[in-house]
VEXDRENDO-134007 format. One record per residue (C-alpha): x, y, z. Coordinates in steps of 0.5 Angstrom, whole numbers, padded with zeros to 4 digits, always signed. Example, Ala and Ser with C-alpha at 12.3 -4.5 7.8 and 13.67 -1.06 7.14 Angstrom:
<rs>
+0025-0009+0016+0027-0002+0014
</rs>
This chain:
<rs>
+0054+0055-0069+0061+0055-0067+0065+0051-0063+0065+0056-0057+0058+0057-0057+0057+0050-0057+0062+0051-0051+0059+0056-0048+0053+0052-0048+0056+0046-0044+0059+0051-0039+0053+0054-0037+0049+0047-0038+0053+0044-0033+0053+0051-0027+0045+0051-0028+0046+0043-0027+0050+0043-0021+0045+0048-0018+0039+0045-0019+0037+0049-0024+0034+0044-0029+0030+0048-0034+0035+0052-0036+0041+0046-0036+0035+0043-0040+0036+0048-0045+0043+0050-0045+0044+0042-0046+0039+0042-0053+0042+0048-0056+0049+0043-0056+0051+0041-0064+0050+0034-0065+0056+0033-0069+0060+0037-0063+0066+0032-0061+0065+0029-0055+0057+0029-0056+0056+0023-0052+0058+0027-0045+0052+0031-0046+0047+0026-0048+0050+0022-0041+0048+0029-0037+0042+0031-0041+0040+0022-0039+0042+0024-0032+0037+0031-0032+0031+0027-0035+0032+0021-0029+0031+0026-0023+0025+0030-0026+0022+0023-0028+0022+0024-0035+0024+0016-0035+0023+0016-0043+0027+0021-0045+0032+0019-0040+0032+0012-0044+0033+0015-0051+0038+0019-0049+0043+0015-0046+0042+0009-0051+0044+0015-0057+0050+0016-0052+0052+0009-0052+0051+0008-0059+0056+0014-0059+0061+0011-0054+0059+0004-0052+0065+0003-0048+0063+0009-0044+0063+0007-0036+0059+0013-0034+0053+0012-0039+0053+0005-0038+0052+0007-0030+0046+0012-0032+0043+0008-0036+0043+0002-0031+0040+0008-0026+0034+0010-0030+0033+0002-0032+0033+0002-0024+0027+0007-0024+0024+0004-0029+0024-0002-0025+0027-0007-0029+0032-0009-0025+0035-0015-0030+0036-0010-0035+0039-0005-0030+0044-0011-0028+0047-0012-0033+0047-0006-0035+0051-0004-0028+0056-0010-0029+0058-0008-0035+0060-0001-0032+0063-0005-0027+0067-0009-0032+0071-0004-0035+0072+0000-0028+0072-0006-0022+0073-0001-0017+0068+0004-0019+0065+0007-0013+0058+0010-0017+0057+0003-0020+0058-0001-0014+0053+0003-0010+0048+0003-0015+0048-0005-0016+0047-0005-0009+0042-0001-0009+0039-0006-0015+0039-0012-0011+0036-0008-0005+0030-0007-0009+0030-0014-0012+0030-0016-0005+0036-0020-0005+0039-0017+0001+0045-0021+0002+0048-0019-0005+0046-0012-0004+0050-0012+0003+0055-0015-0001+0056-0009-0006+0055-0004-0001+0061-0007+0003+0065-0008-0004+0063-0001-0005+0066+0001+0002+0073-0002+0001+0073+0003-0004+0072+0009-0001+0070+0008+0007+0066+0013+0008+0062+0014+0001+0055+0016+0005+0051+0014+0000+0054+0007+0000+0053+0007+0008+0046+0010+0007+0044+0004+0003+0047-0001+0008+0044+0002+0013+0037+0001+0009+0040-0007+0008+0042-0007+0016+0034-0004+0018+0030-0009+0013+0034-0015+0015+0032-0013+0023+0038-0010+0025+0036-0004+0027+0041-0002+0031+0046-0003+0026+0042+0001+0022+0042+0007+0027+0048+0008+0028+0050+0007+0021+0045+0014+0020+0048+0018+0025+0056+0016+0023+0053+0020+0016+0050+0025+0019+0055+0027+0024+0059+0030+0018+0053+0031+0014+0048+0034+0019+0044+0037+0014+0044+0031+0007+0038+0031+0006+0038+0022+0004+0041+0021+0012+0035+0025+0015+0029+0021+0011+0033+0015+0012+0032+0015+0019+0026+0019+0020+0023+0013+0014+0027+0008+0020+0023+0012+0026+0016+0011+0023+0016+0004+0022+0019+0003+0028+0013+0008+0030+0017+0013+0032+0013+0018+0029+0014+0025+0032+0021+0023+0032+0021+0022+0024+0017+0028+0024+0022+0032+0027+0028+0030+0022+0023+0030+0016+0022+0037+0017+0029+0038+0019+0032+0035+0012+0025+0039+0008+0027+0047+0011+0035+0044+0008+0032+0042+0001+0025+0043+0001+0023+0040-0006+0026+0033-0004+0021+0029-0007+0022+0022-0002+0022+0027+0003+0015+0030+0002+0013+0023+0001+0015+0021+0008+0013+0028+0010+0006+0026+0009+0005+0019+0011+0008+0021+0018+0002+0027+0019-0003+0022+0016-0001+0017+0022-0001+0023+0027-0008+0024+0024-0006+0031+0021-0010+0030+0014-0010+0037+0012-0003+0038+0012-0002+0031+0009-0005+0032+0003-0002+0039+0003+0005+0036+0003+0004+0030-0003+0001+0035-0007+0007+0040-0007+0011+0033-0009+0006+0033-0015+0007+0040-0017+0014+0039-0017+0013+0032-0021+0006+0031-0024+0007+0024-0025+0010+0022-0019+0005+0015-0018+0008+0014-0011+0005+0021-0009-0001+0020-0012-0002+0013-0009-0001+0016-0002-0006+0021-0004-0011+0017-0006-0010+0012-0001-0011+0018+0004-0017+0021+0003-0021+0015+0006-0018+0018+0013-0020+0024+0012-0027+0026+0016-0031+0030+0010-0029+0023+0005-0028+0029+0000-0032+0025-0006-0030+0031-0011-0023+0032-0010-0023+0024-0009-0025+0023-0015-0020+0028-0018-0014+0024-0016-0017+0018-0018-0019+0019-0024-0012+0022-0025-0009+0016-0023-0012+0013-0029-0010+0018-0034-0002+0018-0032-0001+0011-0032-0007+0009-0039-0001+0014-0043+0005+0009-0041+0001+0003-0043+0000-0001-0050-0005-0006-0048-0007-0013-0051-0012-0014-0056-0017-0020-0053-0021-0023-0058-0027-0027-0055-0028-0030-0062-0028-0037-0061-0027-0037-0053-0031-0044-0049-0034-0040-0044-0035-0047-0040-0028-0049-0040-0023-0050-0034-0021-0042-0033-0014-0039-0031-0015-0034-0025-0009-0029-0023-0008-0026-0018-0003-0020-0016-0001-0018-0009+0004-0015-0004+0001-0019+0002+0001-0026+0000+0003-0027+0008+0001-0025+0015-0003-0020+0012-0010-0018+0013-0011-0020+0005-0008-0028+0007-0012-0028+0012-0018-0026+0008-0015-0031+0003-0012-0037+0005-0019-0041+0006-0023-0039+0000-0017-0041-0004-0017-0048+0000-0024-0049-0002-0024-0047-0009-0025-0052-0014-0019-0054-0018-0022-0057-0025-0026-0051-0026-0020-0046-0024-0013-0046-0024-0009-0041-0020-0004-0036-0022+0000-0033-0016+0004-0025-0019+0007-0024-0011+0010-0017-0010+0013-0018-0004+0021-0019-0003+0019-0024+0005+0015-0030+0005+0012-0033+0012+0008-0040+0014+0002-0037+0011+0006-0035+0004+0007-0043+0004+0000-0045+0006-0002-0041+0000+0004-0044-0004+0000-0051-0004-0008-0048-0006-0004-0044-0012+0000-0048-0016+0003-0042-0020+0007-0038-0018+0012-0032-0018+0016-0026-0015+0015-0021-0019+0019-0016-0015+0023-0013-0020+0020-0014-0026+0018-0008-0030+0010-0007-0031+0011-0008-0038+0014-0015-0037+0010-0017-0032+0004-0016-0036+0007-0019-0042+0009-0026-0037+0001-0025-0035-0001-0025-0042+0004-0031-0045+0001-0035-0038-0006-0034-0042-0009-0032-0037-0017-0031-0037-0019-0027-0031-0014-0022-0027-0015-0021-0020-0012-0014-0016-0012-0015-0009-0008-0008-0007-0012-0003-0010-0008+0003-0008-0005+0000-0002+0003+0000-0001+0007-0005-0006+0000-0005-0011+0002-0007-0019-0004-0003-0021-0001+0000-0027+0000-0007-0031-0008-0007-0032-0007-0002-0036-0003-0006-0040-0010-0010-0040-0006-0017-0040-0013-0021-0039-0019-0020-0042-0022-0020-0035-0020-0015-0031-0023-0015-0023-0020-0011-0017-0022-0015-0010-0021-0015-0002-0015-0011-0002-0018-0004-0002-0024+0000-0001-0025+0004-0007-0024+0005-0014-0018+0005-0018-0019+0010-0023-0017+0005-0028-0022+0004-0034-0018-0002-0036-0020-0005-0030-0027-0008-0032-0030-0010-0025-0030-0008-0017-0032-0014-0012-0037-0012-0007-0044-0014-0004-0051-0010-0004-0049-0007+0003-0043-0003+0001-0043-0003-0007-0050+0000-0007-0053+0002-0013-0054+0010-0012-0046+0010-0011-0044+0007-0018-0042+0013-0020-0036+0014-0015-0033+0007-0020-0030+0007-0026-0031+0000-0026-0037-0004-0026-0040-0006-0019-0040-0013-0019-0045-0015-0013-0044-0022-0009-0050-0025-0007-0048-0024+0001-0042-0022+0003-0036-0020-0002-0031-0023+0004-0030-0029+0008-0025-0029+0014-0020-0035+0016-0020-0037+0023-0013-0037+0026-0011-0044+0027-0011-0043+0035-0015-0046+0041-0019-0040+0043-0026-0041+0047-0030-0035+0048-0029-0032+0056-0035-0029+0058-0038-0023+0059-0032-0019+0062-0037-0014+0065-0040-0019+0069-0034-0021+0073-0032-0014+0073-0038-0010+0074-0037-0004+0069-0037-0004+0062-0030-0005+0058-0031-0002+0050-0025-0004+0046-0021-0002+0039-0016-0005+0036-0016-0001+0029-0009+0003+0027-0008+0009+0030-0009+0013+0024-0017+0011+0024-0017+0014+0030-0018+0022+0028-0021+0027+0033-0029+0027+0031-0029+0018+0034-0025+0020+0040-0030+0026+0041-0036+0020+0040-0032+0015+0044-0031+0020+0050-0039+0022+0049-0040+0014+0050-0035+0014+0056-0040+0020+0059-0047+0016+0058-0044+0010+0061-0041+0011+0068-0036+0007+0071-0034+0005+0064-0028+0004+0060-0025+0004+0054-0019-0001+0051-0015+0002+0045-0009-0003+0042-0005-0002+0036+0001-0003+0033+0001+0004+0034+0002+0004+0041+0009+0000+0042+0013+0006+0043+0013+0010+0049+0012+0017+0045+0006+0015+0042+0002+0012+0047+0004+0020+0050+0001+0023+0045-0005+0018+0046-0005+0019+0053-0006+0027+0052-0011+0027+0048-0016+0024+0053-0014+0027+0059-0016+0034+0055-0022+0030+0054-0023+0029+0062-0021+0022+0063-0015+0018+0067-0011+0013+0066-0016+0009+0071-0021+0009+0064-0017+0009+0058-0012+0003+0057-0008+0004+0052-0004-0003+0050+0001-0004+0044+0002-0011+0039+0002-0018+0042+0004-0024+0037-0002-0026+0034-0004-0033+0039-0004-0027+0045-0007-0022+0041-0014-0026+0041-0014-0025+0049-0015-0018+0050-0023-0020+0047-0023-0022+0054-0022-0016+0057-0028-0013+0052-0034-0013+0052-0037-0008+0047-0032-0006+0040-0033+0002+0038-0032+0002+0032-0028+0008+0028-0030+0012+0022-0030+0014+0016-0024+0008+0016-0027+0002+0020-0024-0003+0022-0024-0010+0018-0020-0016+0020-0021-0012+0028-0028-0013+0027-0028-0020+0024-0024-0023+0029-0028-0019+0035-0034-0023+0033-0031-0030+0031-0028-0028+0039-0036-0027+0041-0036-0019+0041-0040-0016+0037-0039-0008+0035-0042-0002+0033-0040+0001+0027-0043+0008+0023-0047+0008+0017-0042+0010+0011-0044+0014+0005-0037+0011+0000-0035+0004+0000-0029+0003+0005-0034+0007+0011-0040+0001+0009-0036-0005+0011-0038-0004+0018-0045-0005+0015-0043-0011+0010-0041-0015+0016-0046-0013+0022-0051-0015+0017-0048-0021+0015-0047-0024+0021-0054-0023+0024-0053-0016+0028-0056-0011+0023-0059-0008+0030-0052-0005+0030-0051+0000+0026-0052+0007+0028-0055+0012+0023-0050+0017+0026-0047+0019+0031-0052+0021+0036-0054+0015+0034-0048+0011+0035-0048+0014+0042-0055+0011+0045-0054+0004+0042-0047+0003+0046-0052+0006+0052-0057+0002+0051-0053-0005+0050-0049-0003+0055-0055-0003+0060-0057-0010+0059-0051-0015+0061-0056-0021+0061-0058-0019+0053-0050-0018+0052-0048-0025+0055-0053-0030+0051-0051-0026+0045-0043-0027+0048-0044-0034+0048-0047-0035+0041-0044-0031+0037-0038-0035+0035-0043-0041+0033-0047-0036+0028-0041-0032+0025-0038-0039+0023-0046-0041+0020-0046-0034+0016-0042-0032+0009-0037-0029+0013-0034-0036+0015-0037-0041+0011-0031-0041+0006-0034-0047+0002-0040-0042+0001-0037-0037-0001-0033-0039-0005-0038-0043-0010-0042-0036-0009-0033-0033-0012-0033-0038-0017-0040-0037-0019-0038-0029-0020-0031-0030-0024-0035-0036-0029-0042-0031-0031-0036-0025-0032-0032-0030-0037-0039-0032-0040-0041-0025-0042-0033-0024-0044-0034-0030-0049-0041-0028-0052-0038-0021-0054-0041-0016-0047-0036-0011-0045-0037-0008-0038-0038-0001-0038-0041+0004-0032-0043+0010-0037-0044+0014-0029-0036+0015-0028
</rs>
């Protein structure tokens, strides 16, 4: 090939780059002579090509031959540090990107990416550091501005972070990063029309903007628009099939869904499993010579080591378990701590933020820490680690509280649950192994708070208050069309719906609507935002009955509900996260509850509703009788934990390997 070709080629590599036209840059830049002067230049492009098409590992290999080329070339070091930061290994990337600094202090590019780097290590005093050294550069560079405003919004100032966003976007209506950074602001602010708005205003100006659609489809899953949800995260995974984050999303989507999809659920999941097996090399464990009946390391990965429903859930059982037969390891992914994250330091003597850690370096840490059993605590919920137990770096691997479902993951040998919702005509939905506790597989913390339980409010009021605290997306059109059939059959009846959803005026709108196409005044929907924990437990005075949602019910709502003297109704389900309701109504002695269905469901909140004595003896018990059950009683629960993690490493050491021929 002459020369000019090889010009020609890199010409029109560079106008296919700039015009997004990937493929075929892609294959302009391959067709590039090696031995061309200068080839480092097309490594560093092709690099900078296979990183925005998620092709991490190519983009690696790339740019590490374009610095062996030209070590001392500022730009490759630049976006090797960039593909190191999309890879998640956020030392490498680092030092990486201080290197490129170190030969152009005043790099803008270097500065802003560094900022970037600290932000997703969570250290957000170094990363508004950077964007401000970025800033004293060039003062208007609107990605630097972009990531500064994401520092301002993290760190609580939102105000800050607003302003910053409508400076980009005042000279730059249409920059797609400026529209999802606020819409993502305006979501987690529960301005979810808002969000909506602006995403749909930055996808019709580039409709395949991967994080755009990412944020697309969490907002219509919250507005309950499941449908166009899952449409919007399946384009993402047509552009880029191996997009996790999409794939996440989607999974965790499904439970939301009314038809509970087995099938395509199923689909996904399973092609969670796949994607992130082939980006894997797992350790080989071998049992021979392994003490079943020694002191055992348990590790536990989490995201919500604080004011969570997983810490609250946690915190007792973990007070109670017995240190000479089990050492605890902490891996939390989370970049914040709280009161509770220091109540959990103190039961679990090891611990570590892997925020910023690769998967692959934390499954090596985990793996050099010796540890014999790994617990997940996410599943396919926000910040989860899942891809590290691919890697299999314990030879027991177990996924546990924090999701509903199965992973997908056949590296993960067990999932925890109780004969109420892991029964065993449904195995097939596991690629892991059901594990059955003996009760119940969750125990609640009552908070540390002098509350009594008031009396039945219905007494004092003379009709009936049912009542939801549960997350707005768990209330989709078929329960608020049970609900309203309730309202019907119980006159004078009221209905108390309280969420964190509710905390701006736009949503508590939207809500309001619904039920006034549904025939109701305000007089008989009351619709309440978030309260700070210590006042959150007071609004079970007001209620006398707890509707609870379905597919999705609730967990932590409905625990407390009871710990507050209120007991619910919930739905019989069919997979394991819709069986919950269940799990607990017959843990706590109140299987008479549950509904077999939606007329079901209807006669009994007629039927309790009419018999005010009956409800206030039960009322005035309750608490007594949940604290007596596996529910409460953490101390029991955890011998019954225990007891389970000790027969999972005794069948390890005789050489047993789990296994669910039904998946």
């Amino acid at each position: 090939m002459s020369l000019q070709e090889d010009q020609d080629f890199w010409s029109q590599g560079i106008a296919h780059h700039q015009k997004g036209e990937l493929t075929q840059a892609e294959q302009c830049y391959r067709r590039i002579d090696p031995a061309v002067p200068g080839y480092e230049f097309v490594l560093n492009n092709l690099g900078l090509l296979l990183n925005s098409l998620g092709r991490l590992t190519e983009a690696e290999e790339c740019l590490l031959n374009a610095l062996a080329i030209a070590p001392d070339q500022h730009i490759s070091r630049l976006n090797y540090a960039n593909t190191l930061l999309s890879m998640g290994r956020l030392n490498e990337a680092e030092t990486y990107c201080l290197a490129a600094l170190s030969l152009q202090p005043n790099f803008l590019e270097a500065l802003c990416t560094l900022g970037n780097i600290y932000s997703a290590a969570g250290r957000m005093s170094d990363a508004e550091q950077a964007y401000q050294n970025a800033l004293a550069v060039q003062e208007e560079s609107p990605e630097t501005l972009l990531g500064l405003g994401n520092v301002y919004f993290v760190t609580g100032r939102h105000q800050l972070a607003v302003e910053i966003y409508l400076k980009v976007l005042t000279k730059h209506p249409n920059l797609t990063s400026a529209l999802n950074n606020l819409a993502h602001m305006m979501f987690e602010c529960g301005c979810y029309q808002k969000s909506r708005d602006l995403l749909e205003q930055a996808l019709e100006h580039k409709p395949t903007d991967l994080n755009a659609l990412l944020n697309y489809g969490r907002v219509l899953n919250t507005l309950g628009l499941h449908e166009e949800a899952e449409h919007a995260y399946r384009k993402a995974l047509s552009i880029r099939p191996d997009f996790l984050e999409a794939l996440n999303n989607l999974i965790f989507m499904h439970n939301y869904q009314e038809d509970g999809n087995l099938e395509n659920y199923s689909q996904d999941v399973r092609r969670y499993g796949i994607l992130v097996a082939k980006r894997a090399s797992p350790f080989i464990h071998s049992h021979h010579g392994a003490k079943p009946e020694r002191r055992l390391r348990v590790g536990m990965i989490s995201g919500d080591l604080l004011n969570h429903p997983v810490g609250y859930f946690l915190a007792g059982i973990l007070r109670r378990i017995d240190q000479d037969a089990i050492e605890l390891y902490a891996y939390s992914n989370h970049g914040l701590e709280d009161e509770l994250t220091q109540e959990l330091k103190g039961v679990m003597p090891h611990w570590l933020n892997v925020v910023g850690m690769s998967d692959e370096q934390l499954a090596h840490r985990i793996h050099e820490d010796g540890i014999d059993i790994l617990v997940d605590l996410s599943g396919h919920t926000a910040r989860n680690r899942l891809p590290v137990f691919a890697w299999k770096p314990a030879p027991v691997q177990i996924t546990w509280l924090g999701f509903f479902a199965t992973t997908g993951l056949t590296a993960m040998d067990y999932i925890l649950g109780d004969h109420y919702n892991l029964p065993e005509e449904e195995s097939f939905h596991f690629a892991e192994t059901p594990w059955r506790l003996p009760e119940c597989y969750l125990c609640f913390t009552p908070p540390d708070l002098s509350i009594d339980v008031a009396p039945l409010p219905a007494l004092r009021n003379r009709w009936i208050t049912f009542g939801n605290c549960n997350r707005i997306e768990k209330w989709n059109d078929q329960v608020f069309e049970c609900w309203a059939e309730v309202l019907k059959s119980v006159p004078n009846s009221r209905l108390l719906l309280k969420s964190l959803g509710l905390r701006v005026e736009d949503e508590v709108r939207r809500i309001r609507d619904h039920w006034n196409r549904l025939g109701f005044s305000e007089e008989r929907i009351i619709l309440e935002g978030p309260s700070p924990r210590s006042d959150y437990f007071h609004v079970y005075d007001r209620i006398d009955i707890i509707l609870d949602s379905f597919p999705y019910p609730g967990v932590t709502t409905s625990v407390e509900g009871l710990w507050m003297g209120v007991p619910f109704i919930a739905m019989k389900g069919r997979m394991f996260l819709s069986h919950q309701g269940e799990s607990i109504l017959a843990n706590a002695g109140l299987a008479d509850w549950i509904a077999t269905d939606s007329a079901d469901y209807i006669a009994k909140a007629v039927h309790f509703a009419g018999d005010l004595e009956g409800l206030a003896r039960l009322r005035s018990r309750l608490r007594d009788q949940v604290m007596r059950s596996a529910l409460f009683d953490a101390e029991r629960f955890g011998d019954h934990l225990v007891q389970a993690w000790r027969t999972m490493w005794r069948l390890w050491c005789s050489g047993r390997r789990p296994s669910n021929p039904r998946w």
